[in-house]
N, C-alpha and C positions, 0 to 999 in steps of 0.2 A: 377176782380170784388169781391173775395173772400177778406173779410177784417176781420181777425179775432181781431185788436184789438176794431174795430167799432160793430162788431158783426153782420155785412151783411154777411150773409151766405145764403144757400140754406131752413132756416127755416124764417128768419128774413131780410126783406126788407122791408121799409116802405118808404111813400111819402118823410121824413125828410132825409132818406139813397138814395134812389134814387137823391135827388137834392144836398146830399152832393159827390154821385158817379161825378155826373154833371158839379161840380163846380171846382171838383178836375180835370176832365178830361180838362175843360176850361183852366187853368190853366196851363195844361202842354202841350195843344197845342196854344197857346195863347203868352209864355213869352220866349221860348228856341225856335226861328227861325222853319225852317221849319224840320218838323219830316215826315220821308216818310213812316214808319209805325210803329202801337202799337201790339204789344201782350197782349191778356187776356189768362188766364189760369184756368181753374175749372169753369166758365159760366156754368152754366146749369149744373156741373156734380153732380154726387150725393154724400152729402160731400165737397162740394164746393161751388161756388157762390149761387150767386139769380139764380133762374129761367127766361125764358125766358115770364112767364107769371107775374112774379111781376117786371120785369127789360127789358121789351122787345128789343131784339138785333136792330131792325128796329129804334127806338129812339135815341138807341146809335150809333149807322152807321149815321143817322141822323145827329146829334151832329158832329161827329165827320169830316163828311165830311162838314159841314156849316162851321168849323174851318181851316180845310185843305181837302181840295177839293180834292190834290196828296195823302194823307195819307190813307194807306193802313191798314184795321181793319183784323189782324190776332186773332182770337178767337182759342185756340184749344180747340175745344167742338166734336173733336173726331166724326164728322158725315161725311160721303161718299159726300155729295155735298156741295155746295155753299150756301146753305141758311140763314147761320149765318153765315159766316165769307168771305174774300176774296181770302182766300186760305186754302185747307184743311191740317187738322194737323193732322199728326196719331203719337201716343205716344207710342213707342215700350215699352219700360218701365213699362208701362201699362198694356201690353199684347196684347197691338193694331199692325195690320198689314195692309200694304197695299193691298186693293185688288185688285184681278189681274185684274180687268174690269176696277178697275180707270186710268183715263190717264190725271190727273192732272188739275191746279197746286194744287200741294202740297207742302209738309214738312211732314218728318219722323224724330222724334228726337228719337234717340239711345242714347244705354248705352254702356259700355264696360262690365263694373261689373254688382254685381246685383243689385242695388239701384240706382235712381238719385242723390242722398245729397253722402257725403261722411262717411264713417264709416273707424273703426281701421283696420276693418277686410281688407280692399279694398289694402294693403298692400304684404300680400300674398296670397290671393283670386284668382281663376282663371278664367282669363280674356278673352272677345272673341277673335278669334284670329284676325290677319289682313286678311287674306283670307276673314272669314265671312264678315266683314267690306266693301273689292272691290265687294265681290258677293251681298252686299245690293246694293250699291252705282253704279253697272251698272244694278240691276234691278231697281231700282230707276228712274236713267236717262231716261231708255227707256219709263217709266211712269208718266215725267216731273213732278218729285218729287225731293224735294231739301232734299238730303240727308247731316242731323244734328249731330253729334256726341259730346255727353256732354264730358267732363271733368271736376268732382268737385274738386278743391281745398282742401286739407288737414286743419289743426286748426293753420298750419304756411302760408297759403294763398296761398301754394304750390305744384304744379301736383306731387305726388306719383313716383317716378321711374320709376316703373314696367309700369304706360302707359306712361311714356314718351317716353319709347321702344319702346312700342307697335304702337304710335303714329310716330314716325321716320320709322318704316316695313311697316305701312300704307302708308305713304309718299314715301316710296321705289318703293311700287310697285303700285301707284295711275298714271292711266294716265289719260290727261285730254281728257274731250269729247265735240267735233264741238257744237259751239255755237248754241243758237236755234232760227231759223231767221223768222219764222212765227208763230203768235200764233196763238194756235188752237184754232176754231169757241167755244166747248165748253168754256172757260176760260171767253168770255164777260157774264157780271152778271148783274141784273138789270138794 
């Protein structure tokens, strides 16, 4: 929602921005087949998108189900429940956590380093380790949270070394966990 070259932000949303967010979004569910779901990112946050009171999330859920009906509206607006989005997003990154009362669905997006984008510094920087990584990732699970793990790209379009390692120890010692064969009662929304 956040468009800094249009200048829809969280100070500036108007009727003309709202029906160009609209038309844009028509657009990319409309001409590329079917899309099973969008992510927004900064909606509501402070510093970020419009607001929910000059952009309201119910118009765009609207929208966006009238276009695809299957397509799944991921907002991460960072809130405990359902009420903007289809599935909650907690932004480690951020300094957002899962809490322990949620029992999903979610998404946790993780970092390794200290930043989401990539820096020079992320080279010799010290990195989570892969332990921290399975001990997110099976308390996650138990909280049908879909555990996220960025990798940014270097200024050659290239993962760093140091977490390709890091990435392959993960890999080492990642088991997979039993499919999850009943949803649970809280997950239906509207």
């Amino acid at each position: 929602m956040l468009d800094i070259h249009h200048e829809i932000n969280r100070k500036k949303c108007t009727l003309f921005d709202k029906n160009f967010i609209k038309n844009q979004l028509t657009e990319l569910l409309t001409n590329y087949g079917e899309i099973p779901f969008i992510i927004f990112d900064g909606w509501q946050a402070d510093g970020g998108g419009p607001s929910y009171e000059n952009l309201p999330f119910e118009e765009i859920d609207k929208l966006v189900k009238s276009l695809q009906p299957n397509c799944m509206l991921l907002n991460i607006s960072c809130e405990p429940n359902l009420n903007h989005t289809d599935m909650v997003f907690y932004e480690n990154a951020a300094g957002q956590d899962v809490d322990a009362r949620f029992n999903g669905p979610g998404a946790s997006c993780n970092i390794l380093t200290n930043q989401w984008f990539w820096r020079k510094s992320d080279v010799t920087a010290d990195i989570k380790s892969a332990e921290w990584v399975i001990e997110k990732i099976i308390k996650m699970n138990k909280q049908n949270v879909t555990f996220i793990l960025n990798a940014s790209p270097n200024i050659h379009g290239l993962i760093d070394g140091n977490l390709i390692s890091r990435y392959k120890e993960i890999g080492d010692m990642y088991k997979k966990f039993e499919d999850l064969t009943d949803i649970p009662n809280n997950w239906m929304k509207r």
